[in-house]
ROVEXMI-85566 format. One record per atom (N, C-alpha, C): residue in one letter; atom name; x, y, z. Coordinates in steps of 0.1 Angstrom, whole numbers, plus 5000, padded with zeros to 4 digits. Layout:
REM ROVEXMI-85566
+------+------+------+------+------+
: code : site :    u :    v :    w :
+------+------+------+------+------+
:    A :   CA :    X :    Y :    Z :
...
+------+------+------+------+------+
END
This chain:
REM ROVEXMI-85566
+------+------+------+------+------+
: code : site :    u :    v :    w :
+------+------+------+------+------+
:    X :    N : 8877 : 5448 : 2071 :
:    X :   CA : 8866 : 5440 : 2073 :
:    X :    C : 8857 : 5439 : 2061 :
:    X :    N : 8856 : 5450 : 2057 :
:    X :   CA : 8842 : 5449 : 2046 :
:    X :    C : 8852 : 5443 : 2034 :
:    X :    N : 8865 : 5445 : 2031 :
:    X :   CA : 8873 : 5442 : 2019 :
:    X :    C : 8873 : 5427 : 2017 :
:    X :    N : 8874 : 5419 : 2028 :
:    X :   CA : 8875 : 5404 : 2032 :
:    X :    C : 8861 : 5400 : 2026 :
:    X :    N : 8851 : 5407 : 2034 :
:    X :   CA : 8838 : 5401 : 2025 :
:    X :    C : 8836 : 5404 : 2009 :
:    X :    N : 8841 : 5414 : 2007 :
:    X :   CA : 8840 : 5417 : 1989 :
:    X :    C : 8845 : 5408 : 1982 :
:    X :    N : 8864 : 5405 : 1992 :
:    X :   CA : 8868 : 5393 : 1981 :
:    X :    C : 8863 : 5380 : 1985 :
:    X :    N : 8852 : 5378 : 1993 :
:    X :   CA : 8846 : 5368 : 1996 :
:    X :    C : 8840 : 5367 : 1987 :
:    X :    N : 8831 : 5371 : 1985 :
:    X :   CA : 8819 : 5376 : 1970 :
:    X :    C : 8826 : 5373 : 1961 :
:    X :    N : 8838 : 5381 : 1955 :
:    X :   CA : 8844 : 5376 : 1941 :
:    X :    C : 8851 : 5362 : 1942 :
:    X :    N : 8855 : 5357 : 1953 :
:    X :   CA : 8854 : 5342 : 1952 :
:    X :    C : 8849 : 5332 : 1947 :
:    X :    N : 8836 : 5337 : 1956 :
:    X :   CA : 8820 : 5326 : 1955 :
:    X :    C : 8815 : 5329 : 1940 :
:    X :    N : 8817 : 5344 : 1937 :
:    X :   CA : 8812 : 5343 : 1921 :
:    X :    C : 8820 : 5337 : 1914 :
:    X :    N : 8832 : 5337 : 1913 :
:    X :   CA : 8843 : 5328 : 1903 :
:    X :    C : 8837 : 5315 : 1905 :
:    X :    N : 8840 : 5314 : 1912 :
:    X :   CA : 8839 : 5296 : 1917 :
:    X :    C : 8824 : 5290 : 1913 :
:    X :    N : 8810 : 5296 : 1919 :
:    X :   CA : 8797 : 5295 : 1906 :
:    X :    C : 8799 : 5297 : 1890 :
:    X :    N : 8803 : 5309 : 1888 :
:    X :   CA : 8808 : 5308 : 1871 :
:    X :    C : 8812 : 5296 : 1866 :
:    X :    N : 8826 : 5293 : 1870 :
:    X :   CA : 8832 : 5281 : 1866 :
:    X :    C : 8819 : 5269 : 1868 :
:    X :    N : 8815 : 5269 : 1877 :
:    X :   CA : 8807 : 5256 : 1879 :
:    X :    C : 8792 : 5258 : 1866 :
:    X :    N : 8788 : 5270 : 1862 :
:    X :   CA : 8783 : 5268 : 1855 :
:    X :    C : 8788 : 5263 : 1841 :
:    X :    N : 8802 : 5271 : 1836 :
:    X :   CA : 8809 : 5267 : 1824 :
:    X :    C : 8809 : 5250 : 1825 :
:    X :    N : 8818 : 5247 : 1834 :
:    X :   CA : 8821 : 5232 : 1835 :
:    X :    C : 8805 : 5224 : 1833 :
:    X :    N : 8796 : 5229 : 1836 :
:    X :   CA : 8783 : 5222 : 1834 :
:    X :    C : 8781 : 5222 : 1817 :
:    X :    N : 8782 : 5233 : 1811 :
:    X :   CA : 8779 : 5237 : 1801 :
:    X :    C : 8791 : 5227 : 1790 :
:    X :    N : 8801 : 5223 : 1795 :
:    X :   CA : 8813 : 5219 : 1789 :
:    X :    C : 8811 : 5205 : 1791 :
:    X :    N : 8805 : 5199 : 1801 :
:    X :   CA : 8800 : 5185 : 1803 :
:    X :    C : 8789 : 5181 : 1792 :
:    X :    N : 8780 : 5192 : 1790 :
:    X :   CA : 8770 : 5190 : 1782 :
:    X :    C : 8773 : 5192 : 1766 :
:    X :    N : 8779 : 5201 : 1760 :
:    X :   CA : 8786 : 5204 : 1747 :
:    X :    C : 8800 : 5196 : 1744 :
:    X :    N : 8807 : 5191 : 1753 :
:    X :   CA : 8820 : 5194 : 1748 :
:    X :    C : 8830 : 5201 : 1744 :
:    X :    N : 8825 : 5213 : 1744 :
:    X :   CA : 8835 : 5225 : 1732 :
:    X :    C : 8841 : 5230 : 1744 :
:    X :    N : 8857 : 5227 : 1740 :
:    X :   CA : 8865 : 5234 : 1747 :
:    X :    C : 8860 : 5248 : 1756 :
:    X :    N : 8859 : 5256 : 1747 :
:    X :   CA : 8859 : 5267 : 1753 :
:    X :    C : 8849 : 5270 : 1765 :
:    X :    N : 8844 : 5264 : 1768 :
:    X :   CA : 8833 : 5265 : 1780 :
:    X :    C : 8848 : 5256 : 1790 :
:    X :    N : 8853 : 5246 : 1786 :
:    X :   CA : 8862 : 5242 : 1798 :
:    X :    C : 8873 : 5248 : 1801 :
:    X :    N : 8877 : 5260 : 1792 :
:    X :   CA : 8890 : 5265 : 1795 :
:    X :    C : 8882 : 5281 : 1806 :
:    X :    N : 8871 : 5285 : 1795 :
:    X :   CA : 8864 : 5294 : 1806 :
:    X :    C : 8858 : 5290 : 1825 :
:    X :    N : 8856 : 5281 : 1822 :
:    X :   CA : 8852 : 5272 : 1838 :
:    X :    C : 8867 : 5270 : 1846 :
:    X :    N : 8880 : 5262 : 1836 :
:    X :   CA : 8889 : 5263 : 1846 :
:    X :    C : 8900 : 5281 : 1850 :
:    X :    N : 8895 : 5288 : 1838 :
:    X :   CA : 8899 : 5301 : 1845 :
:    X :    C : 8894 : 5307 : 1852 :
:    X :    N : 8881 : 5310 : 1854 :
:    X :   CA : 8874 : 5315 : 1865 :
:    X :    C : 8877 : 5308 : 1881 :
:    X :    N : 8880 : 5291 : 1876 :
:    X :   CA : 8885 : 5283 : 1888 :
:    X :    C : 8896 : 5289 : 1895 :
:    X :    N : 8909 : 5292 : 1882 :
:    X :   CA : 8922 : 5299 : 1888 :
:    X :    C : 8917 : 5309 : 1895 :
:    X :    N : 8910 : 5320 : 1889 :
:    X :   CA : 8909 : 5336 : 1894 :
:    X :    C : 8903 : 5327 : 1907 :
:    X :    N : 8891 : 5324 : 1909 :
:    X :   CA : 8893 : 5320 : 1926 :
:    X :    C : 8899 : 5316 : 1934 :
:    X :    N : 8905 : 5308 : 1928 :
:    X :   CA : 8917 : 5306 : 1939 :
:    X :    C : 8925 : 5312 : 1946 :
:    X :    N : 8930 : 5318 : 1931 :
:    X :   CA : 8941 : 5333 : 1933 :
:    X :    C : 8939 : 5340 : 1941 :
:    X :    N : 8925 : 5346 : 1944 :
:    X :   CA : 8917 : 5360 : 1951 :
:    X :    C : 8918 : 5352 : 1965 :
:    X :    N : 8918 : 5338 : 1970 :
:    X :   CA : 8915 : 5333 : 1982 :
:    X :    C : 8925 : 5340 : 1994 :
:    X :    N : 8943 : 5339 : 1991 :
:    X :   CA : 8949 : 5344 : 2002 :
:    X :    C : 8948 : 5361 : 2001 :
:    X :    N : 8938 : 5366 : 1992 :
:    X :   CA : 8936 : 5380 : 1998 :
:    X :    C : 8941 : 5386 : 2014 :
:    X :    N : 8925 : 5385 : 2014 :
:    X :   CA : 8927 : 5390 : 2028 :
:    X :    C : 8938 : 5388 : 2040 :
:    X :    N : 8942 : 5375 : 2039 :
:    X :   CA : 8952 : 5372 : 2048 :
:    X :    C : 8970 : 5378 : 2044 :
:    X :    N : 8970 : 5385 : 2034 :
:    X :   CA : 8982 : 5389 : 2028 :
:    X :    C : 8980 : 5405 : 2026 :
:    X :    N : 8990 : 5412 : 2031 :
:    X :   CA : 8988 : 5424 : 2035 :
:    X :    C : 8988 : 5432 : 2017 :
:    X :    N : 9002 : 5428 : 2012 :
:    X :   CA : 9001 : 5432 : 1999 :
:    X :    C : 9003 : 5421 : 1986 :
:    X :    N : 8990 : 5417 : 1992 :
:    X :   CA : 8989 : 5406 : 1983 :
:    X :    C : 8984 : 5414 : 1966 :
:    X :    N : 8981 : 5423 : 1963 :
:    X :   CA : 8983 : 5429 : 1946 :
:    X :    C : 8993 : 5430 : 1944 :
:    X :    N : 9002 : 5434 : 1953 :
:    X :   CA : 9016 : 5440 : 1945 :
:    X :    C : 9025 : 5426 : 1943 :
:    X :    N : 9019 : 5416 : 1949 :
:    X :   CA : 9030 : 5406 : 1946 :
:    X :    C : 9029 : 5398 : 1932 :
:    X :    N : 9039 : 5400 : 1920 :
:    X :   CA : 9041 : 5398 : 1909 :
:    X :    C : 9032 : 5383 : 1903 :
:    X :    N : 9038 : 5378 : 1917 :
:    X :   CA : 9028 : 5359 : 1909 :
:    X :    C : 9013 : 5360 : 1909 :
:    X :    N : 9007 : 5369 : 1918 :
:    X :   CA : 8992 : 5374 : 1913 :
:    X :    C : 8987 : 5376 : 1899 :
:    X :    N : 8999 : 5389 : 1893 :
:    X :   CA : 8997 : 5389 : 1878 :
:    X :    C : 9002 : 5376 : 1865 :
:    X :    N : 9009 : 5368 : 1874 :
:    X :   CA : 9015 : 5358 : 1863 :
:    X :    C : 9005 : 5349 : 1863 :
:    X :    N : 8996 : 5344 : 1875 :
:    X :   CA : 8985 : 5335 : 1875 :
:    X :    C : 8976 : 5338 : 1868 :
:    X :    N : 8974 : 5356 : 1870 :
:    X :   CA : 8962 : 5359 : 1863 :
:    X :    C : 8962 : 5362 : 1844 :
:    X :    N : 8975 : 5363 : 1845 :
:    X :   CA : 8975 : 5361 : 1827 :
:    X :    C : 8978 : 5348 : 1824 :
:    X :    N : 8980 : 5338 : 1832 :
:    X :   CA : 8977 : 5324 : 1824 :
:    X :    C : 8963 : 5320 : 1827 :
:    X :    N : 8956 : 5324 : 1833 :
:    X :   CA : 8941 : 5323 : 1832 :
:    X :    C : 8939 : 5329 : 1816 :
:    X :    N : 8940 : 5345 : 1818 :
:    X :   CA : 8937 : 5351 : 1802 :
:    X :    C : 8946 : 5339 : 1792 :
:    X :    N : 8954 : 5336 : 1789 :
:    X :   CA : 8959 : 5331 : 1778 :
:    X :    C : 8952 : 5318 : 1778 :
:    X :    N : 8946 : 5313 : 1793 :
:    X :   CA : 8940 : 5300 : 1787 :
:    X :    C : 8927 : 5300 : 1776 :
:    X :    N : 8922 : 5313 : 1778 :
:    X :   CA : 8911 : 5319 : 1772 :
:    X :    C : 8913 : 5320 : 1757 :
:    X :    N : 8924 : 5326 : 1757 :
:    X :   CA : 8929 : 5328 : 1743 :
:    X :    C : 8932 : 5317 : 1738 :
:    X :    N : 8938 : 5307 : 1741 :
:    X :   CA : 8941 : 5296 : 1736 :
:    X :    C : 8929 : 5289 : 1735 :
:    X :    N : 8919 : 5289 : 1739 :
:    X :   CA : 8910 : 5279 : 1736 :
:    X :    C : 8898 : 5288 : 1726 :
:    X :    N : 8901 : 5298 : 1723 :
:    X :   CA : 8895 : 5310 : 1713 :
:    X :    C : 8901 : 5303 : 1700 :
:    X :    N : 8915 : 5304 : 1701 :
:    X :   CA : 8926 : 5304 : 1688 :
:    X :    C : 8918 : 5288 : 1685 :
:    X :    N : 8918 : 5278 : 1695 :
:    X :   CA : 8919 : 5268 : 1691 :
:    X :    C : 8906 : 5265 : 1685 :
:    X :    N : 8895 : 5269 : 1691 :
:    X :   CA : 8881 : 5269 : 1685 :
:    X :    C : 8884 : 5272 : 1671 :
:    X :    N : 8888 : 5285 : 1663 :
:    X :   CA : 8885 : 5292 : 1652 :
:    X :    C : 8896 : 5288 : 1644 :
:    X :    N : 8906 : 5276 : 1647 :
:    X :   CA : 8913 : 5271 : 1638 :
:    X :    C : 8905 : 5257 : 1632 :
:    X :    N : 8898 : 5252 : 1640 :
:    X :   CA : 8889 : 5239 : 1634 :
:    X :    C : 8885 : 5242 : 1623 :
+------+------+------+------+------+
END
């Protein structure tokens, strides 16, 4: 019960993050605010079938989602500091 509402919480915070990046990415343009807004989008999404999946960590495509979140990061790092 209480685990459902925690990953409720880290949902709702992913999901505000991103909406702040994307604001911030509307207003600047610089990549990196939109790759940070659409990863924090992924990680929410990702965390959504939590609760409803018994072993939802151990299942592999959790970590594959969540390192193309990270690499989207990285790529838009690399891509910043190559301009």
């Amino acid at each position: 019960m209480i685990r459902g509402f925690l990953i409720g919480v880290i949902v709702t915070a992913s999901f505000t993050a991103s909406l702040f990046f994307l604001k911030f990415w509307r207003q600047t343009r610089d990549p990196l605010f939109l790759a940070f807004g659409a990863a924090f989008l992924i990680e929410g999404i990702n965390r959504i079938p939590r609760p409803f999946v018994d072993h939802a960590e151990s299942n592999p495509s959790t970590y594959v989602i969540r390192g193309f979140a990270f690499l989207l990061i990285l790529a838009a790092i690399l891509y910043k500091n190559r301009r």
